[in-house]
C-alpha positions as CSV (number, residue, x, y, z in Angstrom):
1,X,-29.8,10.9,2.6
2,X,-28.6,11.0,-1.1
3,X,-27.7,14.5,-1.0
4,X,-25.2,13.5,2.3
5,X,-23.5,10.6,0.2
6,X,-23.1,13.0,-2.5
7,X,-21.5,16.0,-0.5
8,X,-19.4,13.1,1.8
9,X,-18.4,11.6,-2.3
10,X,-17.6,15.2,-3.4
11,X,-15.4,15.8,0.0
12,X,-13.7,12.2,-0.6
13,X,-12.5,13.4,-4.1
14,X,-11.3,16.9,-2.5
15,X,-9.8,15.2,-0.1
16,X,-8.0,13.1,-2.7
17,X,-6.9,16.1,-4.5
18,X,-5.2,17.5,-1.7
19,X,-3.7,14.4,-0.6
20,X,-2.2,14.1,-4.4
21,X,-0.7,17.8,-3.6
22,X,0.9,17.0,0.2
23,X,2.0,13.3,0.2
24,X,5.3,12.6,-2.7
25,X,4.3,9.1,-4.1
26,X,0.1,9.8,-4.6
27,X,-0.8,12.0,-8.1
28,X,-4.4,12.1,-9.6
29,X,-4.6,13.5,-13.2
30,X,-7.6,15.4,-12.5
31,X,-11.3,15.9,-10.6
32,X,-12.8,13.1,-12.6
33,X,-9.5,10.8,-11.3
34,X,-10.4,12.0,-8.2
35,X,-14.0,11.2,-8.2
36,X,-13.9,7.9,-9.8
37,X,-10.7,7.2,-6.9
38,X,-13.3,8.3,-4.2
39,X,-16.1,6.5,-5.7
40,X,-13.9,2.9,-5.5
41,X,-12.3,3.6,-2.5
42,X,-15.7,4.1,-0.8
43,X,-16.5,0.5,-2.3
44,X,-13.7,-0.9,-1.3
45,X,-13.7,0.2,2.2
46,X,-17.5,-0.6,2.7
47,X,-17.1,-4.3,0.8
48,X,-13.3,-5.5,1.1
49,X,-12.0,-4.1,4.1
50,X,-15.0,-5.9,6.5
51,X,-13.6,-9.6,5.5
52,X,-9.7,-8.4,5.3
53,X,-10.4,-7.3,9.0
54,X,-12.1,-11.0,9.5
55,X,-9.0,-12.8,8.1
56,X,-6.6,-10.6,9.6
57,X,-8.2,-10.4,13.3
58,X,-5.7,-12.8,15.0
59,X,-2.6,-10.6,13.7
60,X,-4.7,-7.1,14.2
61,X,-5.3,-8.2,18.0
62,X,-1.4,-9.1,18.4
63,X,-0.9,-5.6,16.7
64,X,-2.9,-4.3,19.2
65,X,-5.0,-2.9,16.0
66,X,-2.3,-1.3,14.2
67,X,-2.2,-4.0,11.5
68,X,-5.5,-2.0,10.1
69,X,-3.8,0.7,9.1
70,X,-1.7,-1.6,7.1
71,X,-5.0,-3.1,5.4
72,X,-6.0,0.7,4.8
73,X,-2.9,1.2,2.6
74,X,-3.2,-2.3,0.6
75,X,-6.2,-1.3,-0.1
76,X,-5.6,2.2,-0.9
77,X,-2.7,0.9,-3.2
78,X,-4.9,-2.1,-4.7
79,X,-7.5,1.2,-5.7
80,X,-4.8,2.8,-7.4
81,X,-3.6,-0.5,-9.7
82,X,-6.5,-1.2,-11.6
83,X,-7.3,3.5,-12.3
84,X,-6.1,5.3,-14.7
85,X,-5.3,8.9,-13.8
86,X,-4.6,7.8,-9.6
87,X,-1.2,6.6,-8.9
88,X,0.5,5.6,-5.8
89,X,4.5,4.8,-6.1
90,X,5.1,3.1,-3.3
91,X,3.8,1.3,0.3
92,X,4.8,4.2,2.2
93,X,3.0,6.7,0.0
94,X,0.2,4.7,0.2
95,X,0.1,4.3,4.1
96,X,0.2,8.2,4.4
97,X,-2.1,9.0,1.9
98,X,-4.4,6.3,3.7
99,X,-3.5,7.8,7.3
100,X,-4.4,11.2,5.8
101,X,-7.9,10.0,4.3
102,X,-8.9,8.4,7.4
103,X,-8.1,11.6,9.3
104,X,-10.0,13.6,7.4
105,X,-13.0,11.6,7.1
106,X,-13.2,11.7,10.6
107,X,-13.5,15.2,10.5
108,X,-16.2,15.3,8.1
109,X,-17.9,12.4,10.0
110,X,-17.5,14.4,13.1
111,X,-18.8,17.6,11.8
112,X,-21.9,16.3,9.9
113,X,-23.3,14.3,12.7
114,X,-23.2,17.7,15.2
115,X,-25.4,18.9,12.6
């Protein structure tokens, strides 16, 4: 179990770094940028972004849902405010870097659990 949380950190940070490279907007200074990033993105996802979707239910279910990938980029933003060495310029870069993240850890999700 700690080994998967490690590899799924390591891939988060990877993930980061490439994101940096393909979306104008997102830059990370380094692997140690991008781990740290991962590390409080993983936090924020796993303890903010439960009771953001709470509050924001009524609005996410008008939306039809799409108002979470708005959360997703607030919080991917919020992540990069308070790092040094991860910076996001804008909302926009922020939702595509988010979209991007999310894609990806699908993946991963996907192709750990055939395993």
């Amino acid at each position: 179990m700690f080994m998967y949380i490690l590899i799924r950190w390591l891939m988060s940070a990877l993930m980061l770094l490439v994101i940096a490279e393909v979306v104008p907007g997102i830059s990370i200074s380094g692997w140690y940028a991008a781990i740290i990033a991962a590390l409080v993105l993983g936090l924020l996802n796993a303890l903010v972004k439960p009771v953001l979707l709470f509050l924001t239910f009524p609005i996410t279910i008008v939306t039809l849902g799409l108002f979470v990938f708005v959360i997703n980029a607030l919080l991917f933003w919020f992540a990069s405010s308070f790092l040094d060495g991860f910076a996001v310029t804008g909302f926009w870069a922020a939702f595509f870097g988010a979209l991007l993240m999310s894609v990806f850890s699908s993946i991963i999700s996907l192709s750990t659990k055939s395993k």
